[in-house]
C-alpha positions as CSV (number, residue, x, y, z in Angstrom):
1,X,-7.5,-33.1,-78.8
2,X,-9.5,-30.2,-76.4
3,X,-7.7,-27.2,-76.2
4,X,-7.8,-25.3,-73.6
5,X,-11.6,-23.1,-73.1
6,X,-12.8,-26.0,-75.4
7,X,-15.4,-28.5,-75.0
8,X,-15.7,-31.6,-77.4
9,X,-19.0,-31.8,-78.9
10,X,-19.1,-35.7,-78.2
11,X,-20.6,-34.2,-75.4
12,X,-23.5,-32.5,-76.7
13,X,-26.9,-33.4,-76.8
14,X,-29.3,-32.5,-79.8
15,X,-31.2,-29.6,-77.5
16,X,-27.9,-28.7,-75.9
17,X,-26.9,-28.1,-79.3
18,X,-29.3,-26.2,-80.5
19,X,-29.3,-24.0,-77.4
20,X,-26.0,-23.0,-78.5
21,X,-26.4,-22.8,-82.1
22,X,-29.2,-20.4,-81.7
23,X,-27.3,-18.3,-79.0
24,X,-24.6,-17.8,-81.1
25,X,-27.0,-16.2,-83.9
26,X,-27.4,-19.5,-86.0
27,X,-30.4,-22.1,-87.0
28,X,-31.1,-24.9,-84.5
29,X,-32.2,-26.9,-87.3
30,X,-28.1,-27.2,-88.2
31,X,-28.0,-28.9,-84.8
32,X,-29.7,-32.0,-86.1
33,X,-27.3,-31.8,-89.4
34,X,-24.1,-31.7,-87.6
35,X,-25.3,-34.9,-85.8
36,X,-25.3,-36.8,-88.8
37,X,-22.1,-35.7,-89.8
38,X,-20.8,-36.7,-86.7
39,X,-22.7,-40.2,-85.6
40,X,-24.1,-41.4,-89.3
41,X,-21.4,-40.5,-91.1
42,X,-18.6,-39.9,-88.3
43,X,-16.5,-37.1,-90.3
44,X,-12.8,-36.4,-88.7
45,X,-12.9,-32.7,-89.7
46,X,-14.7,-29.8,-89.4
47,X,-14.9,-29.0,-93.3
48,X,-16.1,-32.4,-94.3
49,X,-19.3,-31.1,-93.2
50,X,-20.4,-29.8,-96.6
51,X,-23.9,-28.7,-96.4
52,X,-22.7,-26.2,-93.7
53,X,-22.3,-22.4,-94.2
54,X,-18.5,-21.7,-94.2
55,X,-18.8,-19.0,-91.1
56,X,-21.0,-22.1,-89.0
57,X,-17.9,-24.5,-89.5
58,X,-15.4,-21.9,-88.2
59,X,-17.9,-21.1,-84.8
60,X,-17.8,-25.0,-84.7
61,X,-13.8,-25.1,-84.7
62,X,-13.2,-22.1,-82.9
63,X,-16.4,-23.4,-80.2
64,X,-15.5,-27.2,-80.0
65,X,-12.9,-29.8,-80.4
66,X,-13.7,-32.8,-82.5
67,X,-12.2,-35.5,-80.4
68,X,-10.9,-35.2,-76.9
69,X,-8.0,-37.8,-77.6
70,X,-6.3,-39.7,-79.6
71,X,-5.6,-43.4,-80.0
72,X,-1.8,-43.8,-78.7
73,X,-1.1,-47.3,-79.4
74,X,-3.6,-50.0,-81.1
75,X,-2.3,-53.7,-80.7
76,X,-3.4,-56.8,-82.3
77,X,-3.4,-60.2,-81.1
78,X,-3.5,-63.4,-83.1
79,X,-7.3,-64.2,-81.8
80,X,-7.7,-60.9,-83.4
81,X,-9.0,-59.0,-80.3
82,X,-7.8,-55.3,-80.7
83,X,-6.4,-53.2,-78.0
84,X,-7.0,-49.6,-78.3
85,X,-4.6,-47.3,-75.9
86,X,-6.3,-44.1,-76.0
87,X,-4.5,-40.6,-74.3
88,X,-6.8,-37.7,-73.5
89,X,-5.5,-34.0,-73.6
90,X,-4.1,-34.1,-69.7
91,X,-2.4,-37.3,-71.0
92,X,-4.4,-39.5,-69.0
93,X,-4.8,-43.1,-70.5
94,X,-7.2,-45.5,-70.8
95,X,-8.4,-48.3,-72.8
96,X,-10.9,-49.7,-75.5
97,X,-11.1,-53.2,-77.0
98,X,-12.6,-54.9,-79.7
99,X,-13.3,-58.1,-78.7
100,X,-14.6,-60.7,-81.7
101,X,-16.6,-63.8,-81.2
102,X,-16.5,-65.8,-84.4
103,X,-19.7,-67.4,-85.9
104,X,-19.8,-70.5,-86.8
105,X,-20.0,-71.3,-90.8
106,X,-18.7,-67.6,-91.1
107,X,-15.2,-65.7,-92.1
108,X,-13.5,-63.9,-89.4
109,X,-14.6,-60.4,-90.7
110,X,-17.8,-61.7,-90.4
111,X,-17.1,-62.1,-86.6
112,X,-19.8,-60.4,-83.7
113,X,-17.9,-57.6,-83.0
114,X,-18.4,-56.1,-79.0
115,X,-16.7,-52.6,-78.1
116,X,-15.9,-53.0,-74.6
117,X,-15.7,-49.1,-73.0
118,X,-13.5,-47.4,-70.0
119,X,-15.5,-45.5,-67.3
120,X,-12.9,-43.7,-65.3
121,X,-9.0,-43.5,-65.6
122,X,-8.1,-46.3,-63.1
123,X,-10.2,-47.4,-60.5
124,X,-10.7,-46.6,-56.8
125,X,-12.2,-50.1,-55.9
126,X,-9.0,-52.3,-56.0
127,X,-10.8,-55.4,-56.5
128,X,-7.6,-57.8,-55.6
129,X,-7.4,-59.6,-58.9
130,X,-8.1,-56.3,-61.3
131,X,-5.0,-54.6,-62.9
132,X,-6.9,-51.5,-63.0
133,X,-6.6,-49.8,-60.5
134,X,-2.7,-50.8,-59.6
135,X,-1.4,-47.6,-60.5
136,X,-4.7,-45.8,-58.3
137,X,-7.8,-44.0,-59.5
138,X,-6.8,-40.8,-61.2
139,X,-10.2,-39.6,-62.2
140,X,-13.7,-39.7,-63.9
141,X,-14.2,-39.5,-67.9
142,X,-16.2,-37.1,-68.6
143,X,-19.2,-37.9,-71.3
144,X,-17.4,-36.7,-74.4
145,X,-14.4,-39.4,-73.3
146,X,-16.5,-41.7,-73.2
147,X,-18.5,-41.5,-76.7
148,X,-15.2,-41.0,-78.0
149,X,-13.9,-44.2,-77.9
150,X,-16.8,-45.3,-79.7
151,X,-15.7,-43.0,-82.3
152,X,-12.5,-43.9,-82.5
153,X,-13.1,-48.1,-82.4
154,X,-15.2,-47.3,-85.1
155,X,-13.2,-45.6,-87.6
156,X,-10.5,-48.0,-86.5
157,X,-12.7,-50.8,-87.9
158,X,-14.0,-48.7,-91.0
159,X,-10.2,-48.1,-92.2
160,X,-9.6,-51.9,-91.5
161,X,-12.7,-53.0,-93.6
162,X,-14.1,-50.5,-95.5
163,X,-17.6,-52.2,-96.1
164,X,-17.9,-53.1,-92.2
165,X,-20.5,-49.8,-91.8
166,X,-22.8,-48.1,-94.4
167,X,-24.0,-44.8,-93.8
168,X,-26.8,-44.9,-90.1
169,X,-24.8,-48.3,-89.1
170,X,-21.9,-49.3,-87.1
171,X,-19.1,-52.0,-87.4
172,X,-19.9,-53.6,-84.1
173,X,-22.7,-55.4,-82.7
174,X,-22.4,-55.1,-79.1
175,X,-21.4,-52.1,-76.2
176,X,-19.6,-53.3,-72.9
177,X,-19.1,-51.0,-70.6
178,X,-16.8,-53.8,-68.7
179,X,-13.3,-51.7,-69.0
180,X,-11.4,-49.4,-67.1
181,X,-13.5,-48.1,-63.6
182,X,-16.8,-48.5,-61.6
183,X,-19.2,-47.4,-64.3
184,X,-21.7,-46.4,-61.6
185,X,-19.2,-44.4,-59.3
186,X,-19.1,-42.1,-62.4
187,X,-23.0,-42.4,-63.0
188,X,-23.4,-38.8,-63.9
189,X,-21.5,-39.3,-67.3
190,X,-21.9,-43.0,-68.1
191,X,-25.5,-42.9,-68.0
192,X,-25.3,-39.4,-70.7
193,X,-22.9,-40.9,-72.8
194,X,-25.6,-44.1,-73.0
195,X,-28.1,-42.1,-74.0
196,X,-26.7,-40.1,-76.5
197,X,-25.0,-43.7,-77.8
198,X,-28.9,-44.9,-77.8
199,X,-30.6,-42.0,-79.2
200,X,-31.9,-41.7,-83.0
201,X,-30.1,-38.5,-83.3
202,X,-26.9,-39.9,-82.1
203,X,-25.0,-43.4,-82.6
204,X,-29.0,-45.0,-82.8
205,X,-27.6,-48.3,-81.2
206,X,-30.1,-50.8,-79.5
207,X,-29.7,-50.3,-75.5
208,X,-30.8,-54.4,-75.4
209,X,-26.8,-54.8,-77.4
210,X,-25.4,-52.5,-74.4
211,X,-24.3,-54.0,-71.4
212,X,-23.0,-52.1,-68.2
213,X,-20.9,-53.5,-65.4
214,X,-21.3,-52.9,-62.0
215,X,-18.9,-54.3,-59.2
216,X,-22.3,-53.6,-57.0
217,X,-23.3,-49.9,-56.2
218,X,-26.5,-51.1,-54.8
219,X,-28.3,-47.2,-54.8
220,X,-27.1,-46.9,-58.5
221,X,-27.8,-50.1,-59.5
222,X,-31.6,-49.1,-58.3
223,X,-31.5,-45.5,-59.6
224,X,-30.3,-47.4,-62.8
225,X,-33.4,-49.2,-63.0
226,X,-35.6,-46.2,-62.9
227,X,-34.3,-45.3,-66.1
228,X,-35.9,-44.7,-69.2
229,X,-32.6,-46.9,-71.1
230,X,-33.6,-50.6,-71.6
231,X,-30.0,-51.9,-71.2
232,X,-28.5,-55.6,-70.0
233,X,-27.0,-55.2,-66.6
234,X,-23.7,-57.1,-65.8
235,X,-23.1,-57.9,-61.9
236,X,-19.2,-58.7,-60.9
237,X,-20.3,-61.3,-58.4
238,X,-16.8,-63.3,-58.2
239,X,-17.9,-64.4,-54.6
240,X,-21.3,-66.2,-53.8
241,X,-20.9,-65.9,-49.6
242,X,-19.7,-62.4,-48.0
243,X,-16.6,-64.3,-46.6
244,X,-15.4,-65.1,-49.9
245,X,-16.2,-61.7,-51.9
246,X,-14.9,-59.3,-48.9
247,X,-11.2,-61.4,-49.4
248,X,-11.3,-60.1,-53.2
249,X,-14.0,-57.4,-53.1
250,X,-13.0,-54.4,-50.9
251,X,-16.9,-53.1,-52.1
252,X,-18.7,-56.2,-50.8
253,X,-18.0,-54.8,-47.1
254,X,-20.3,-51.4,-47.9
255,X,-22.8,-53.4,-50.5
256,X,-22.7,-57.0,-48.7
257,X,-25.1,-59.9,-50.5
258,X,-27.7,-59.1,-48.5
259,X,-28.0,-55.8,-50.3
260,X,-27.0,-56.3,-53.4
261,X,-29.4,-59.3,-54.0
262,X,-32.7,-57.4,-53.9
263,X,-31.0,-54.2,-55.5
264,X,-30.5,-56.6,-58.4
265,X,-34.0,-58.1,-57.8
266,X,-35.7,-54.7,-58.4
267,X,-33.8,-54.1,-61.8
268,X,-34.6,-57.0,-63.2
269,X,-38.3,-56.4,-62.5
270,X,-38.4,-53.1,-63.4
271,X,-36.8,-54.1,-66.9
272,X,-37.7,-57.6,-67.2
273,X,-34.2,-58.4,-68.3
274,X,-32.0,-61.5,-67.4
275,X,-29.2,-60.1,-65.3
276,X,-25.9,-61.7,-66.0
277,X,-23.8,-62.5,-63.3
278,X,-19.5,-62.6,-64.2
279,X,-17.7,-64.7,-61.7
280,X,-13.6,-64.9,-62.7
281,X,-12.8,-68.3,-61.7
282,X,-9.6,-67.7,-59.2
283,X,-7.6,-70.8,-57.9
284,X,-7.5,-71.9,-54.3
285,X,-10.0,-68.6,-53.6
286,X,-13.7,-68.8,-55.1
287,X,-14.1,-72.0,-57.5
288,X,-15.0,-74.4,-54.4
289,X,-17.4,-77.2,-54.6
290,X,-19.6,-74.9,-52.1
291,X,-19.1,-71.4,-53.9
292,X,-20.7,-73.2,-56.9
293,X,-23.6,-74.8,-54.5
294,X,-23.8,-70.9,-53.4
295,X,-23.8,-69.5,-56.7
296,X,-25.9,-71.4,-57.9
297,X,-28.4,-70.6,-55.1
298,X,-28.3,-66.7,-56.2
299,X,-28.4,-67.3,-59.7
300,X,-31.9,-69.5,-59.4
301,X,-33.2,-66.7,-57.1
302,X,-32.4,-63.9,-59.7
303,X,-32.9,-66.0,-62.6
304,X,-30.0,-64.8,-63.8
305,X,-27.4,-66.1,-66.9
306,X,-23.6,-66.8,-65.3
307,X,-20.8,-66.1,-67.1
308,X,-17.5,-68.0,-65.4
309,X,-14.2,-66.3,-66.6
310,X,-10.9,-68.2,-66.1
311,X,-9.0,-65.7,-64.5
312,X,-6.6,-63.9,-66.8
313,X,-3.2,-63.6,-65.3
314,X,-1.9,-60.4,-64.5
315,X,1.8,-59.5,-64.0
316,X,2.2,-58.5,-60.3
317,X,-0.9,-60.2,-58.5
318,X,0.2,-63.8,-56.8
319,X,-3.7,-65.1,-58.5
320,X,-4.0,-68.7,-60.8
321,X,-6.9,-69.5,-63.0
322,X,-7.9,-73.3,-62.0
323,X,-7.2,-76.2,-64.1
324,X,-9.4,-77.4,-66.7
325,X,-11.0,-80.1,-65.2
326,X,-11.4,-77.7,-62.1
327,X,-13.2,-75.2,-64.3
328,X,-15.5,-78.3,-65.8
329,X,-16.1,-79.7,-61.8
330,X,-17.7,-75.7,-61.4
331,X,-19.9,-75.2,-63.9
332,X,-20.9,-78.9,-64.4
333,X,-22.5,-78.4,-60.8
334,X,-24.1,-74.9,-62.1
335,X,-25.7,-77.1,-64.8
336,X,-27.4,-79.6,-62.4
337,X,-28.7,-77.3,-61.1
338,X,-30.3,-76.3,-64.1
339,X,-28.4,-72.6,-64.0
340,X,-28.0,-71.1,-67.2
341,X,-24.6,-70.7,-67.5
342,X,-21.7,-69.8,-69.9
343,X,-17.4,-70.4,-69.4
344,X,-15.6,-67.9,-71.2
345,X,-12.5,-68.7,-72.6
346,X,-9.5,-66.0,-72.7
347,X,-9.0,-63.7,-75.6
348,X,-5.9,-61.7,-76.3
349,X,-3.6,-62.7,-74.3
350,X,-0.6,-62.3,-76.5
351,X,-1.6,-58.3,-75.7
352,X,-2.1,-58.2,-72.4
353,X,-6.2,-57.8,-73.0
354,X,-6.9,-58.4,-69.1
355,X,-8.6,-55.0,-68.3
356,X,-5.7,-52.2,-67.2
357,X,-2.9,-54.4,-68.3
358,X,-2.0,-51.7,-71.4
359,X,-2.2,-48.7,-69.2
360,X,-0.3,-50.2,-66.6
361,X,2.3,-50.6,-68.8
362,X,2.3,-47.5,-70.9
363,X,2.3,-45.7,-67.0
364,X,5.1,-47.5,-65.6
365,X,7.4,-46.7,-68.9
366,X,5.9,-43.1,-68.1
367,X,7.4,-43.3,-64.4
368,X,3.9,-42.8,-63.0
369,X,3.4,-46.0,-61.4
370,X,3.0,-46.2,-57.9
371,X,1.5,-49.9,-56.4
372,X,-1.5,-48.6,-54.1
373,X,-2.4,-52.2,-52.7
């Protein structure tokens, strides 16, 4: 955990680094050691770093924290999805799942594993069906928080399976920065944490495995494209008309379709990507007949991949996930219309995996809750 005048050095890029290093009287060359230690080889303390002069691993200790939290809580449930609850120093909480897709032909531990990553500590855009931001946005991560639960999913997986990493590889296969928050409200330290995630020096992963979120922050989503990261882009649609999203979407009245559209236009030809558009399947609210007809206008436009999500009940919100055959009738009609689509089916239940549900918990135990819709 920080202490206090203390900065993790998740945070830290290679130059910042070495700014520092040689400030303080010591080679910049160590900078691009100490990052090994810490992304290749993902040491827990100080000392582990052999091959650095005692008096550099005390400036390191006394000048930075190794981790700014700690995992609080990891829960398993029997599709073996993992639930990390992870508490920061001011005792804020948020979360981090391992989500596992298994392979056909394969073993379990051979399963695709995907990280999926917090942005902020609740979430100020009280989408209606989302439990996180039922006990009200608290505040941004900052980038060290966020690399940080890279760091800690992964050593979670390395003690579980030893030989899931060798030295310069990780025990997951995909990034999704789909949990807790508005990735792009907090733009400033998502986009950071990316690129130290992405760069040789640090975690090295692919950007094309990342994938970030957006409920539809149509100037980030364009300053997002400028970019120099390659990265999938992930739109939370869950409304093909304006009528429909504003009911569940408090965001679609600043960002209506008629923005968002060509924001999402501009990425995708500035990248060349397929965009992928999540639409959670809500009963009685946007799985009509016509919102597939809709959706499936947009998604031919924007050639983009749909990803239908049966909506994962949360305790406290009056929404249904359709029936089966209801779910079938939506995408079937996607599919005629020759849309590539995808229907996700629900993982970890048992553990409350719908995004917030953990938190929400942990903060109501706490005495902290306080219903802000």
């Amino acid at each position: 955990m920080v202490e206090p005048n203390q900065s993790s050095i998740y945070g830290e890029t290679l130059d910042s680094l070495k700014e520092k290093l040689t400030e303080a009287g010591h080679p910049a060359f160590r900078a691009g050691q100490i990052m090994q230690w810490l992304y290749k080889k993902r040491v827990a303390r100080w000392d582990e770093m052999t091959n650095l002069a005692k008096p550099l691993r005390l400036w390191l200790d006394q000048r930075f924290s190794l981790l700014p939290s700690k995992i609080l809580l990891d829960k398993k449930a029997s599709d073996v999805t993992d639930k990390l609850l992870i508490e920061y120093g001011d005792r804020s909480l948020v979360e981090t799942v391992v989500i596992r897709a298994p392979m056909v032909g394969v073993g379990q531990e051979n399963a695709r594993k995907t990280i999926c990553v917090s942005s902020q500590v609740g979430c100020a855009y009280a989408c209606r069906f989302c439990a996180s931001g039922l006990a009200g946005f608290k505040r941004d991560l900052d980038t060290s928080e966020i690399v940080s639960q890279l760091i800690h999913a992964s050593r979670a997986l390395e003690l579980e399976d030893p030989h899931a990493a060798k030295e310069d590889q990780v025990a997951f296969d995909n990034i999704v920065m789909m949990g807790m928050g508005e990735p792009l409200s907090n733009y400033e330290n998502v986009v950071p944490a990316l690129k130290i995630l992405n760069s040789e020096w640090g975690m090295h992963f692919g950007a094309r495995r990342i994938t970030l979120s957006t409920s539809g922050l149509v100037p980030q989503i364009r300053q997002l494209a400028d970019e120099p990261l390659n990265l999938r882009l992930a739109i939370s649609l869950h409304g093909a008309t304006n009528e429909v999203r504003r009911k569940i979407m408090p965001i679609n009245r600043k960002y209506p379709l008629e923005e968002l559209i060509p924001a999402i236009e501009y990425f995708r030809e500035r990248n060349g990507r397929m965009v992928t558009l999540e639409y959670i399947l809500i009963e009685g609210i946007n799985d009509s007949i016509e919102q597939a007809e809709e959706l499936s206008k947009i998604a031919r436009q924007l050639h983009a991949h749909v990803n239908c999500i049966p909506y994962n009940t949360v305790q406290g919100l009056q929404w249904k996930r359709p029936s089966l055959n209801r779910q079938r009738v939506f995408v079937n009609i996607l599919k005629r219309q020759s849309v590539s689509v995808t229907i996700r089916r629900e993982k970890g239940h048992d553990i409350d995996a719908a995004c917030g549900q953990l938190r929400l918990k942990e903060e109501q135990e706490r005495g902290n809750y306080v219903h802000v819709r």
